[in-house]
GULOGU-851061 format. One record per residue (C-alpha): chain; z, x, y negated. Coordinates in nm, 4 decimals, decimal comma, always signed. Example, Ala and Ser with C-alpha at 12.3 -4.5 7.8 and 13.67 -1.06 7.14 Angstrom:
BEGIN
<node><cadena>A</cadena><z>+0,7800</z><x>+1,2300</x><y>+0,4500</y></node>
<node><cadena>A</cadena><z>+0,7140</z><x>+1,3670</x><y>+0,1060</y></node>
***
This chain:
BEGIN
<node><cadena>A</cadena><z>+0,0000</z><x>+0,0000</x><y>+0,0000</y></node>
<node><cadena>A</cadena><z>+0,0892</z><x>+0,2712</x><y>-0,2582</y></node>
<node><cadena>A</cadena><z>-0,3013</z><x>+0,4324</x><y>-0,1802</y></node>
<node><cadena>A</cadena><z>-0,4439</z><x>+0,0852</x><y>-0,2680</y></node>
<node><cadena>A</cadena><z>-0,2246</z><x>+0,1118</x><y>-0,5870</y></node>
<node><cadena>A</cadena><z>-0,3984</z><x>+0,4510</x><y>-0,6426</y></node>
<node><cadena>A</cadena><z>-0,0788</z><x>+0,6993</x><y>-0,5652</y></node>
<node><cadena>A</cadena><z>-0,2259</z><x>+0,9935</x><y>-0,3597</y></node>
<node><cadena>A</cadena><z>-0,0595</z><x>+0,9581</x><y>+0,0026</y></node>
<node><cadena>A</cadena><z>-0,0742</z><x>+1,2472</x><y>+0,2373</y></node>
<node><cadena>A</cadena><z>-0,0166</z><x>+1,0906</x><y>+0,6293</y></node>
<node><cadena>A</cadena><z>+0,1587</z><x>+1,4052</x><y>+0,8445</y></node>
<node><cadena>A</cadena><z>+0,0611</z><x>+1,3439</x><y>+1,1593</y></node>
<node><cadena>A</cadena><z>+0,1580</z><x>+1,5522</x><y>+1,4883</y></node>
<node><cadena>A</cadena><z>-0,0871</z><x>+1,8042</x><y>+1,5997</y></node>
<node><cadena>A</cadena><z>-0,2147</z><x>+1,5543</x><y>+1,8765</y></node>
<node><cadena>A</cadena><z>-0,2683</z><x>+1,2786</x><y>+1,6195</y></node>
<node><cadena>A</cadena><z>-0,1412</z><x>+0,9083</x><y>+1,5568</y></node>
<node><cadena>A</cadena><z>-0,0785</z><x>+0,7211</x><y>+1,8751</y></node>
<node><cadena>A</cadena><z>-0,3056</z><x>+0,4271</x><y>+1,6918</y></node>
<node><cadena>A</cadena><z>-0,6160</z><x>+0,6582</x><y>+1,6856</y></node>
<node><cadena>A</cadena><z>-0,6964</z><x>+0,5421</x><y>+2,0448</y></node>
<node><cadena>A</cadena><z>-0,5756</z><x>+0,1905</x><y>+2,0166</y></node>
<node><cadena>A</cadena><z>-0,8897</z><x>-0,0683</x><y>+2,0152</y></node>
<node><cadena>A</cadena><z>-1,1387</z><x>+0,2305</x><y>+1,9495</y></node>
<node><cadena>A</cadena><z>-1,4905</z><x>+0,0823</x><y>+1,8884</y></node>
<node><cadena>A</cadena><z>-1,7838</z><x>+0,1212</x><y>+2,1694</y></node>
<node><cadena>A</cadena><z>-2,0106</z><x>-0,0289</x><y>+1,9712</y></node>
<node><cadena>A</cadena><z>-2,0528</z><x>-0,1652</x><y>+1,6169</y></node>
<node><cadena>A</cadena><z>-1,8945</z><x>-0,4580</x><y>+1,6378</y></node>
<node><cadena>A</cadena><z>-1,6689</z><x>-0,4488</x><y>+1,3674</y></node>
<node><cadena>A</cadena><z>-1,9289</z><x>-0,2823</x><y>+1,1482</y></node>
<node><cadena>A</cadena><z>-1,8072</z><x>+0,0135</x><y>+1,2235</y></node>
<node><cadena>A</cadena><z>-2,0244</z><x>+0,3813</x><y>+1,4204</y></node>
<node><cadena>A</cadena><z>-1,9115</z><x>+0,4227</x><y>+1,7326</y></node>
<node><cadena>A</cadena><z>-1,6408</z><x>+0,5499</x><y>+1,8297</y></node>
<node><cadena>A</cadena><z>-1,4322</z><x>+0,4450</x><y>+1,5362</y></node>
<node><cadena>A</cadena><z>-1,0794</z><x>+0,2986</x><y>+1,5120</y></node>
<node><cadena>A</cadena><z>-1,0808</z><x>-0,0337</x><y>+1,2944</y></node>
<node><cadena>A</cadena><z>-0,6911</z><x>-0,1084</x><y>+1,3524</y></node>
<node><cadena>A</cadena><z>-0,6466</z><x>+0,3009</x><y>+1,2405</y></node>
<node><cadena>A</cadena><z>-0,8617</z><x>+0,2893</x><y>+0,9423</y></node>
<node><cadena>A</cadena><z>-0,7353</z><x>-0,0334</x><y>+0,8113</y></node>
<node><cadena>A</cadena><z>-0,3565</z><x>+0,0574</x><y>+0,8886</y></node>
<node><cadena>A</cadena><z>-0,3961</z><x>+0,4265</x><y>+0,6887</y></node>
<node><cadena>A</cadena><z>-0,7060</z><x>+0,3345</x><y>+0,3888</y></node>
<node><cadena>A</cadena><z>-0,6330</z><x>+0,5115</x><y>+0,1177</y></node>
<node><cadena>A</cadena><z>-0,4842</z><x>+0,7714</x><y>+0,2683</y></node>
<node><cadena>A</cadena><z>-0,5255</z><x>+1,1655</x><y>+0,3360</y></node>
<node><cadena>A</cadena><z>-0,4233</z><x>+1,3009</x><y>+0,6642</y></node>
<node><cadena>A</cadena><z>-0,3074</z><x>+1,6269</x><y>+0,7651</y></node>
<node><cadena>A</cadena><z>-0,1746</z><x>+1,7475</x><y>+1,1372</y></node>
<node><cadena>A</cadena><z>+0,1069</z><x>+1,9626</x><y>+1,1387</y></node>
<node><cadena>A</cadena><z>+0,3545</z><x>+2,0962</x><y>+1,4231</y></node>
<node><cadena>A</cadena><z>+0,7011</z><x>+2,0271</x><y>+1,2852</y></node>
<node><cadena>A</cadena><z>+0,8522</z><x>+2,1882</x><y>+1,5923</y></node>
<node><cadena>A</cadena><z>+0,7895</z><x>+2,5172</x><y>+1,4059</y></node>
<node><cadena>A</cadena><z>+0,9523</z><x>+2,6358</x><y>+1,0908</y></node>
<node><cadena>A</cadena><z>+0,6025</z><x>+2,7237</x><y>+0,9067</y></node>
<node><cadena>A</cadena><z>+0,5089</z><x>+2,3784</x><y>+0,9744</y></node>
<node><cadena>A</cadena><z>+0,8679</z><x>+2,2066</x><y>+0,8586</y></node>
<node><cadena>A</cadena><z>+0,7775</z><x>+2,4713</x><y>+0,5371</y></node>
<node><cadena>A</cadena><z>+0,4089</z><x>+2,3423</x><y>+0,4829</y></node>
<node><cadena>A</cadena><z>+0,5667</z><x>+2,0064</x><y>+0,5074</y></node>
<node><cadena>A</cadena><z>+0,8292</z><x>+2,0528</x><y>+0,2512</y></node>
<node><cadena>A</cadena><z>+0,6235</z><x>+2,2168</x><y>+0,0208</y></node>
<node><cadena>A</cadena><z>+0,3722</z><x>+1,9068</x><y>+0,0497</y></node>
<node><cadena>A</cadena><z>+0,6626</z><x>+1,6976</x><y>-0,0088</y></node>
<node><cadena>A</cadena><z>+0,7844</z><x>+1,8846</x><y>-0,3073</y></node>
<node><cadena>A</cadena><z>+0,4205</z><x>+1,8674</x><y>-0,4568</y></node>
<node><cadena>A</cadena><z>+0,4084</z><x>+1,4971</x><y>-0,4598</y></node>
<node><cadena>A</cadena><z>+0,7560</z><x>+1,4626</x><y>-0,5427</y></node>
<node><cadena>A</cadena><z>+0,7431</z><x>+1,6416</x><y>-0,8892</y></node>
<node><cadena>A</cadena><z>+0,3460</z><x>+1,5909</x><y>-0,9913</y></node>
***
């Protein structure tokens, strides 16, 4: 809601991805969308950026703060 509103969200997601990427994928373009392609997925993160990121590791908790301390004070 706040990327419809025009705030720039940034989605961390674990290095294997959202559990909703492979829920309902497309095999065809029935929902106007290529192959392949996640309708429930898009419509649940529009406006959004994505970024993968192990946060088992201390450079990726780090990367993840920083990111967090970017959006926090722009």
């Amino acid at each position: 809601m706040m990327g419809d509103m025009g705030a720039d969200v940034i989605k961390i997601e674990a290095l294997d991805g959202d559990v909703g990427r492979a829920v309902a994928r497309m095999e065809s373009s029935d929902a106007g969308l290529p192959a392949g392609r996640n309708a429930y997925f898009e419509t649940c993160n529009r406006s959004k950026r994505g970024i993968a990121i192990n946060l088992k590791t201390a450079e990726g908790r780090e990367i993840a703060h920083k990111l967090s301390r970017a959006r926090t004070a722009g």
